[in-house]
LUMTORLUM-265443 format. One record per residue (C-alpha): residue in one letter; x, y, z. Coordinates in steps of 0.05 Angstrom, whole numbers, padded with zeros to 5 digits, always signed. Last residue first. Example, Ala and Ser with C-alpha at 12.3 -4.5 7.8 and 13.67 -1.06 7.14 Angstrom:
// residues 2
S+00273-00021+00143;A+00246-00090+00156;
END
This chain:
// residues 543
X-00424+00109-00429;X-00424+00165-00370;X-00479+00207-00345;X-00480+00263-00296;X-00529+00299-00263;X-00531+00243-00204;X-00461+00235-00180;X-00483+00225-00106;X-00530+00178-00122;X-00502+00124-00088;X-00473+00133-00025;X-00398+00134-00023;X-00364+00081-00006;X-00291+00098+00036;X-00239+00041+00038;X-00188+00036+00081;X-00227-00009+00128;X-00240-00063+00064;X-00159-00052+00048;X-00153-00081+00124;X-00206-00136+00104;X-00172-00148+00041;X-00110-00153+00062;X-00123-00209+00123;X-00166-00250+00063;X-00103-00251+00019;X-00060-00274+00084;X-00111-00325+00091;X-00104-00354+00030;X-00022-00358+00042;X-00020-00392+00111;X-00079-00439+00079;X-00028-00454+00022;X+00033-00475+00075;X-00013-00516+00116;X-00043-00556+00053;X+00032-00570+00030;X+00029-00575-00053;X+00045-00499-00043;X+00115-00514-00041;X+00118-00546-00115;X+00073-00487-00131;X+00126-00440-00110;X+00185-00484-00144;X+00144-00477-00206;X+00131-00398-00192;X+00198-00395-00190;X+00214-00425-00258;X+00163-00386-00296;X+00192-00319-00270;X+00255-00347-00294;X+00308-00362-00249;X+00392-00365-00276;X+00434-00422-00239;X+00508-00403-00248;X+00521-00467-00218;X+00578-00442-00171;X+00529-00385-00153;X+00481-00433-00128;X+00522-00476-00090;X+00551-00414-00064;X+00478-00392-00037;X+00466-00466-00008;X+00530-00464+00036;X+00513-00399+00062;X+00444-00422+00069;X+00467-00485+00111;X+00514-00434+00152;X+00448-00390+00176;X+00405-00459+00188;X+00448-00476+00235;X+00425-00436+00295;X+00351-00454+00275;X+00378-00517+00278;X+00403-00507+00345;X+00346-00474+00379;X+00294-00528+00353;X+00336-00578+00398;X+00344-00529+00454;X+00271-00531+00454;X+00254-00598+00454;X+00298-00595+00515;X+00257-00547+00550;X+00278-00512+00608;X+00230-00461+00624;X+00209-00439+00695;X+00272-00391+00691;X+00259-00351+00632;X+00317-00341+00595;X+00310-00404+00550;X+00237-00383+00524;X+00270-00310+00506;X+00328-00341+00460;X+00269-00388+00426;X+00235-00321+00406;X+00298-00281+00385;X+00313-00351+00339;X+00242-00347+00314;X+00253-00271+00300;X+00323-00284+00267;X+00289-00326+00222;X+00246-00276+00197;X+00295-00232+00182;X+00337-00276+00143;X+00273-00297+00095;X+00253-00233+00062;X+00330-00218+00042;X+00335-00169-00006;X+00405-00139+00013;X+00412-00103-00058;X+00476-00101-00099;X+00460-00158-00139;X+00390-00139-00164;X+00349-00181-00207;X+00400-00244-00185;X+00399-00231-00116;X+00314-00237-00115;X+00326-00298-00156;X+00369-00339-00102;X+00324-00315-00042;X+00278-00364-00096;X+00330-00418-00102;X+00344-00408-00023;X+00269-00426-00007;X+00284-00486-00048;X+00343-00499-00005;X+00303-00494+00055;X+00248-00543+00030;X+00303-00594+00008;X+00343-00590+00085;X+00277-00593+00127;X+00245-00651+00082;X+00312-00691+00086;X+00315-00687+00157;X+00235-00701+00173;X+00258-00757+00125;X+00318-00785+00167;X+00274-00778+00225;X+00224-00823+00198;X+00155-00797+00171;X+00090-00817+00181;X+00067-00766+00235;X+00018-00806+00260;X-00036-00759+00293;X-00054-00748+00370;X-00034-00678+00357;X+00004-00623+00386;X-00025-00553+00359;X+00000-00491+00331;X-00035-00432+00321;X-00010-00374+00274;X-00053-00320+00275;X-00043-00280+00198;X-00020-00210+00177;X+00038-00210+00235;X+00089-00161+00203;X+00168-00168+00248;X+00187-00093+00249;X+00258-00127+00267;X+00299-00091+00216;X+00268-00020+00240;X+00200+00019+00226;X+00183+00041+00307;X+00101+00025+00317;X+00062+00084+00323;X+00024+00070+00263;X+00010-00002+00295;X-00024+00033+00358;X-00081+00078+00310;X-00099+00005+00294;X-00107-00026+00361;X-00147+00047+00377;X-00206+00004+00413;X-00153-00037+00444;X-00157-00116+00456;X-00088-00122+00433;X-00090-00173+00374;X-00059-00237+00379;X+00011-00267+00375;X+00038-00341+00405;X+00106-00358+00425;X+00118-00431+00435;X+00142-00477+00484;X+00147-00559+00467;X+00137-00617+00493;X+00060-00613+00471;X+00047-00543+00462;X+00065-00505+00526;X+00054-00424+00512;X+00089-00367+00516;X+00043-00302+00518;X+00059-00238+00456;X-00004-00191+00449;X+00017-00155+00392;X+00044-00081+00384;X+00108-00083+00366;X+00105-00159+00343;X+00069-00126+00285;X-00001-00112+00272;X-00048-00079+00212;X-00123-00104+00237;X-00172-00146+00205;X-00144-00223+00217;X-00144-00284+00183;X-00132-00345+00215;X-00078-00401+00218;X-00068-00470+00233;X-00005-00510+00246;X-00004-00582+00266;X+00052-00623+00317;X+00051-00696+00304;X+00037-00744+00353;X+00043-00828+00354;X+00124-00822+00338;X+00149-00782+00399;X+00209-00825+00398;X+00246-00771+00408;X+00279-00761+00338;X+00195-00764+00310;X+00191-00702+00357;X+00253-00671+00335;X+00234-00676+00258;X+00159-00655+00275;X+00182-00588+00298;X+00232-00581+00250;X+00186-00595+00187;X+00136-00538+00239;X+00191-00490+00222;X+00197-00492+00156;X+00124-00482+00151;X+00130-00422+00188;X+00181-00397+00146;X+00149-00414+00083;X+00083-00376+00113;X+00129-00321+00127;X+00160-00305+00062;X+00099-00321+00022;X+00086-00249+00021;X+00152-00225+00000;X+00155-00272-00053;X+00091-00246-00081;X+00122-00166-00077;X+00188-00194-00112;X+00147-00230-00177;X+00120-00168-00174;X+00175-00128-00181;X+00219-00166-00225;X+00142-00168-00269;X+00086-00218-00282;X+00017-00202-00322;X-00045-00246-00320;X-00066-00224-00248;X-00048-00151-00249;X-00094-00157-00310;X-00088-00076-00335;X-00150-00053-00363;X-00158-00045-00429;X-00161+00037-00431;X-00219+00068-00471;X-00250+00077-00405;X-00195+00111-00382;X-00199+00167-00436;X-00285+00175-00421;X-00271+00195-00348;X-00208+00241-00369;X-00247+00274-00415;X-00303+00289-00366;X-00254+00315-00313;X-00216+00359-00365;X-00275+00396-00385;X-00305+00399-00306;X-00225+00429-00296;X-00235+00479-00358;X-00306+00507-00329;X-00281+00514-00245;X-00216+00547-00283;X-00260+00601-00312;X-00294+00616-00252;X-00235+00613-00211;X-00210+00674-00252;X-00271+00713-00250;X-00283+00706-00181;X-00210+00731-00168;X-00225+00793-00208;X-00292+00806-00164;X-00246+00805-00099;X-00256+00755-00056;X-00288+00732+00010;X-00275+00690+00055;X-00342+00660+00092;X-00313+00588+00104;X-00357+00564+00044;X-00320+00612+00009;X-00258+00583+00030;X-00281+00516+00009;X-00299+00539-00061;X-00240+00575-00077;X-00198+00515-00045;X-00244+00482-00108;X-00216+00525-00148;X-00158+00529-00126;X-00133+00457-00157;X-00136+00472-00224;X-00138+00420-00275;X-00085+00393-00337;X-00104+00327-00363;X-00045+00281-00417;X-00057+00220-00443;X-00088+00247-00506;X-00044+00304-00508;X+00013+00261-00513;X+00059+00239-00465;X+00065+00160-00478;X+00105+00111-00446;X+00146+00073-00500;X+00196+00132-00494;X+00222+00093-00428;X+00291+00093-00443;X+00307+00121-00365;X+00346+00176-00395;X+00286+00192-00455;X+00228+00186-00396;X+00267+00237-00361;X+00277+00285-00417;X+00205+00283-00427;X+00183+00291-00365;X+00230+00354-00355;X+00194+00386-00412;X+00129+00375-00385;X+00148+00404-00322;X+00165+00466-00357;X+00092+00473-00365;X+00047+00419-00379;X-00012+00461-00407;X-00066+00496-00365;X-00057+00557-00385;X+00015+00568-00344;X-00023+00588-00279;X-00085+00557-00291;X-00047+00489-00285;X-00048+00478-00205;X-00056+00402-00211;X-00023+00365-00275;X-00043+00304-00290;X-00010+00252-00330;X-00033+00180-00359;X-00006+00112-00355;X-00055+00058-00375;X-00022+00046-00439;X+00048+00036-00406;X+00011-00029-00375;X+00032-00075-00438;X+00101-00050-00426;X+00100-00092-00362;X+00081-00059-00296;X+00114-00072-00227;X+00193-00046-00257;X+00157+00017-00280;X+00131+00026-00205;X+00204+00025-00194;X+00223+00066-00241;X+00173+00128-00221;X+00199+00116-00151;X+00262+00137-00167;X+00253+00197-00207;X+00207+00222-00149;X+00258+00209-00098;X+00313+00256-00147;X+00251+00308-00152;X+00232+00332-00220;X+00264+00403-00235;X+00244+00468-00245;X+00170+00438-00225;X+00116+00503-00261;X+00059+00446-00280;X+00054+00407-00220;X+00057+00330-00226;X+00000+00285-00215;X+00021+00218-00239;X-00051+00173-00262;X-00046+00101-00264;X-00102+00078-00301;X-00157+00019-00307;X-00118-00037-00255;X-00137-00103-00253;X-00150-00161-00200;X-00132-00114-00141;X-00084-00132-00088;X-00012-00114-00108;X-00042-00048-00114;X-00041-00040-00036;X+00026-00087-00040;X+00058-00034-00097;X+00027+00034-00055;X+00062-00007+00003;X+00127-00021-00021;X+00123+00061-00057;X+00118+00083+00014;X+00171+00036+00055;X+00226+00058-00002;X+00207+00139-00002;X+00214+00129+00079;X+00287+00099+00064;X+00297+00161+00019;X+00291+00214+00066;X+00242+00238+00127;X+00229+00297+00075;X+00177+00254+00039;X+00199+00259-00042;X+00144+00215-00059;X+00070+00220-00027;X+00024+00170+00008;X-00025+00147-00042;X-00095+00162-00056;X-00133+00106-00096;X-00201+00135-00129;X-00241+00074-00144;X-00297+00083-00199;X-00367+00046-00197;X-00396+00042-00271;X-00460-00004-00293;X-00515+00032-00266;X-00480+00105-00264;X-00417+00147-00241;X-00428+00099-00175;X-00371+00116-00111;X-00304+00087-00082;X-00258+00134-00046;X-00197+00086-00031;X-00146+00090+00022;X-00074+00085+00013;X-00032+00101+00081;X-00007+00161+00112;X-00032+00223+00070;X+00009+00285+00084;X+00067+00259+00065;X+00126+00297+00094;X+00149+00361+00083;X+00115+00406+00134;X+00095+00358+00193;X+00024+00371+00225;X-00027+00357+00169;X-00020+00288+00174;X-00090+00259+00147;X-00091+00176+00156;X-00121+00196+00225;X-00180+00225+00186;X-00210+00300+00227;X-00273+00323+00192;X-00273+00368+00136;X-00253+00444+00132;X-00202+00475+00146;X-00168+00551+00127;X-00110+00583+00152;X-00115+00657+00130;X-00063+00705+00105;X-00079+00778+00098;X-00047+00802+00037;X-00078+00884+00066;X-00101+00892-00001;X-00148+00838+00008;X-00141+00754+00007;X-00093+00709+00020;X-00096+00628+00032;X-00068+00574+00061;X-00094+00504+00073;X-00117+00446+00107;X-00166+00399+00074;X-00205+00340+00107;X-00214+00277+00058;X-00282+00268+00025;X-00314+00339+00023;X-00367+00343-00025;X-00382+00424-00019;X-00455+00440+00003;X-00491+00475-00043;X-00507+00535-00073;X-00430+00547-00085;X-00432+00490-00123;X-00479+00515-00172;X-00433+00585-00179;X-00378+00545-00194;X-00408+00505-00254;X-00428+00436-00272;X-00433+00413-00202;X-00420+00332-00179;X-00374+00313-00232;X-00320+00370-00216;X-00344+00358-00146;X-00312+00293-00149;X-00251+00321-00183;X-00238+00373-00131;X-00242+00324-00077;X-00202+00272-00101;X-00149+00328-00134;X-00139+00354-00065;X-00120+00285-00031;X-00074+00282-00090;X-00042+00360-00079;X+00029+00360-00106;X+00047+00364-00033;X+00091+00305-00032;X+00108+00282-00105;X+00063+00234-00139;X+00024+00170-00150;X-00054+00165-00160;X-00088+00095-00171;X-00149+00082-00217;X-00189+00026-00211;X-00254+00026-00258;X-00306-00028-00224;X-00362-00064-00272;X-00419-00067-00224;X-00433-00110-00172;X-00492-00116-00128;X-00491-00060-00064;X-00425-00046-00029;X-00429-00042+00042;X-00437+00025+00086;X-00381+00080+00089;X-00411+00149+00126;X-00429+00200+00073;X-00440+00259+00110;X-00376+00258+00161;X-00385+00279+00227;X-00363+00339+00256;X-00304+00370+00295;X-00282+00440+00311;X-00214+00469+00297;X-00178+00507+00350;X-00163+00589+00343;X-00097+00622+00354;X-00081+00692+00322;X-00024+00713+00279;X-00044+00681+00226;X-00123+00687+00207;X-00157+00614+00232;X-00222+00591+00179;X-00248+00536+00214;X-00304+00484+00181;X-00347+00427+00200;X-00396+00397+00156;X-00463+00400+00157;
END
C-alpha cells in the first residue's frame, strides 16, 4: 500500500512514509524504446500528467480505478475543496522522492530529469522524461541552468519519438522564461525535428478540452519567432484533465464529493483515456528524431561543452611533459588515465588530497565516501567556479620515453591551444554578445589549484612554478589567438569543427577522457531512471 495524508488547513498533521510498489530492477531484452520528453512552465502539472496518463492506460474508466489501487509514480501534493462549508484540504499521497520540491511556491517542483520507463506490449517500452519546470521564480539564470540540463539529459539518447509542451489551456499570456526556453530548445532540433513536436494541454475540462486562449497565444508566438513550420493542428494537438486523477487520489484519501462533481470527473476520466490512446498511436507515426545524425548551434554547443575538460586536461599533461623533457627528465613521461564514475560531483563536494607525482604535485578528486554523496551535490552553491568532475582524472609519472624535444612539447602546447581557440572561436561567432567560454573557467581552476600547492609550506616545487607560469600565460596567448581570428574573419561550420575535434581526438588520452564521460552520464541517467515492472499496462494493446 501506499502511503497517503489528507491535512485540512488550519490544523497541523505530518505525512507518513511508505515504500514504493514498483521498486526499479534492470531492464529485461530490448525492445523498440519510444522517448518522449516533457517541457513546460512551472506548475503546469508534468509530474501530474505522468501519473494521470499511466493510469489513463492502466483503467478504462474512473469507477475501475477507484477499485484499485492508484499507480502512483512520483508523490503528489495538492489542494483541494470540497462541501458547502469550501473546506480546503492538503492532500498527499506517494512516497517521499528527493528530486520532489514541494516546499518552495514558485519554483520547479521537480529537480532534475528522471525517466519513468515501462512495457505498453512485447515490442513497445515508452520513456516518460519529466523535466524541471520554466518560468522558476529564482529568475532567469535558474531558467538557463534548467533548460542546459533538460538539453545534456536529452543530449544523451540516440533518438528522440516526441517532444511534448504541456501548456494550460486558460494562460492570458505565455511566460517571458517560457518564450525563451521554447527557442532555445528550437535552436537543439533541426526543422526535421518540428514533426515530433506536439502540444498538451493539462487542466482542459474547463474550456472543453480545446486549447483555450492559450492556443491563441501559441500561435502568435510561433508567427514572432517565424517558426510557422511547427505545426498546431489538431493532429498534433491532446487536451486532458488533470483532476481527475487528483479526483482519484483524494478519494483514495477518503474525501468525498458531491454526486455533481462525480459526474464531472467521470466524464473527463473518459475524454483523457481518449486522448491518451491517440496520443500513443500519433507518436508512433512520428520518425523518430536521430539526435545522432542531426547537428544544431545548440548541439554542436552542448558537445563542445563536454569535451571542454578533457581538452583541458589534455592541455595540461602537453605542459606537463614539456617541462619534464626542459629538465632533462627525458627517460619519463607523465600519463593521464581516467574512470567513470556514478555519482553527480563537483569540487564542492569532492574529496580534494595533493599528491606527489613524479616531480611534480597534483590535485586529485574522488567521491566522498557518503551514503547521501548525491543528495550533497544538490546542495552544492551554482557559481562561476561550480567546477563539474564527471570523470577521475589520474595521472601517473612513467618510466616511458617521452619522444618529444622541448621545442615540440612547445609547439604541441601552442597548436592544440589555438585549435581549442578555433572552436571557443565558433561558440562567439553563433552568439556575439554571449560570454560562452567553456574553456576560461576551467583554466582558472588549474591555476586556483597550482595557487593552493604554493601556499602550503611543505611544498616548494619548481616543476610547479613552471606549470604555474604557462598556465599564467596561457590567458594573453588566447587573447592573441582570438584577434588572430577575428582579423581573418574565419567563419566555422559545424563540419569544420567537428574536423578540428576529430583532429584532437587522434590523442588516445584525450578520447578515453571523452568515452568515459558518456559512460559517467549514463550511469547517473541509469539512477534517474524508474522501470516499471512489466505487466503493469496489461488491458491495453498497442500496434
Amino acid at each position: 500500500m501506499v502511503s497517503t495524508s489528507v491535512i485540512k488547513l488550519q490544523q497541523t498533521s505530518e505525512q507518513t512514509s511508505s515504500t514504493t510498489p514498483f521498486p526499479s530492477q534492470q531492464l529485461p531484452a530490448l525492445k523498440a524504446e519510444i522517448n518522449v520528453s516533457l517541457l513546460g512552465e512551472t506548475g503546469v502539472g508534468k509530474s501530474t500528467f505522468i501519473n494521470a496518463f499511466v493510469n489513463y492506460l492502466m483503467f478504462d474508466t474512473l469507477q475501475q480505478a477507484e477499485q484499485h489501487e492508484p499507480i502512483v509514480l512520483i508523490p503528489v501534493s495538492f489542494i483541494t475543496t470540497i462541501g458547502d462549508q469550501f473546506d480546503e484540504f492538503v492532500v498527499k499521497f506517494g512516497e517521499v522522492d528527493p528530486n520532489e520540491n514541494f516546499e518552495h511556491q514558485g519554483q520547479s517542483v521537480t529537480q532534475q530529469c528522471k525517466s519513468y520507463v515501462f512495457d505498453l506490449n512485447d515490442k513497445l517500452r515508452l520513456r516518460l522524461i519529466d523535466t524541471p519546470g520554466m518560468g522558476d521564480t529564482r529568475g532567469i539564470d535558474q531558467d538557463d541552468r534548467n533548460i542546459h540540463h533538460i538539453l545534456t539529459y536529452i543530449n544523451n539518447l540516440s533518438h528522440l519519438n516526441a517532444i511534448c509542451l504541456l501548456l494550460k489551456p486558460n494562460t492570458s499570456r505565455l511566460n517571458v522564461f517560457f518564450r525563451s526556453c521554447i527557442n532555445q530548445l528550437f535552436t537543439y532540433l533541426t526543422p526535421i525535428g518540428y514533426n515530433n513536436i506536439i502540444f498538451c494541454f493539462t487542466n482542459a475540462r474547463s474550456t472543453f478540452y480545446a486549447p483555450g486562449d492559450t492556443g491563441r497565444l501559441l500561435r502568435e508566438m510561433l508567427d514572432q519567432e517565424h517558426l510557422n513550420d511547427i505545426p498546431f493542428e489538431k493532429s498534433n494537438t491532446f487536451c486532458f484533465d488533470n483532476e481527475s486523477f487528483q479526483y482519484l487520489v483524494a478519494r483514495k484519501c477518503n474525501l468525498d464529493f458531491d454526486d455533481y462533481k462525480k459526474g464531472e470527473y467521470n466524464t473527463s476520466w473518459n475524454t483523457s483515456v481518449t486522448e491518451s490512446a491517440r496520443l500513443l498511436n500519433f507518436i508512433q507515426t512520428r520518425q523518430p528524431y536521430n539526435l545522432e545524425a542531426w547537428q544544431s548551434p545548440r548541439k554542436v554547443a552542448l558537445d563542445i561543452s563536454m569535451f571542454a575538460r578533457p581538452l583541458m586536461e589534455t592541455l595540461r599533461l602537453i605542459i606537463y611533459n614539456w617541462k619534464s623533457c626542459e629538465a632533462k627528465l627525458l627517460f619519463n613521461q607523465m600519463i593521464l588515465n581516467s574512470n567513470p564514475i556514478d555519482i553527480e560531483m563537483c569540487i564542492h563536494c569532492a574529496q580534494t588530497s595533493i599528491v606527489e607525482i613524479g616531480p611534480f604535485w597534483i590535485t586529485q578528486y574522488q567521491p566522498l565516501l557518503l551514503k547521501n554523496n548525491a543528495d550533497r551535490h544538490r546542495q552544492c552553491p551554482v557559481d562561476g567556479k561550480q567546477f563539474l568532475i564527471e570523470v577521475i582524472v589520474q595521472h601517473e609519472f612513467a618510466d616511458v620515453p617521452g619522444g618529444l624535444k622541448s621545442e615540440r612539447w612547445q609547439s604541441s602546447f601552442h597548436n592544440f591551444l589555438l585549435k581549442c581557440d578555433r572552436i571557443h572561436h565558433y561558440l562567439r561567432q553563433q552568439d556575439p554578445s554571449a560570454e560562452i567560454d567553456p574553456f576560461g573557467s576551467i583554466l582558472e581552476q588549474f591555476l586556483d589549484e597550482e595557487r593552493q600547492i604554493s601556499q602550503i609550506r611543505n611544498i616548494n616545487s619548481d616543476m610547479n612554478r613552471r606549470v604555474r607560469q604557462v598556465l599564467e600565460s596561457i590567458k594573453q596567448i588566447r587573447q592573441e589567438n582570438r584577434q588572430q581570428l577575428f582579423d581573418s574573419n574565419e567563419r566555422l561550420s559545424f563540419r569544420e569543427v567537428y574536423q578540428i575535434i576529430d583532429e584532437l581526438l587522434v590523442i588516445g588520452t584525450l578520447q578515453k577522457q571523452i568515452d568515459d564521460i558518456k559512460i559517467s552520464r549514463q550511469l547517473i541517467m541509469n539512477k534517474h531512471e524508474r522501470i516499471i515492472p512489466e505487466n503493469i499496462i496489461q488491458n491495453k494493446t498497442f500496434v
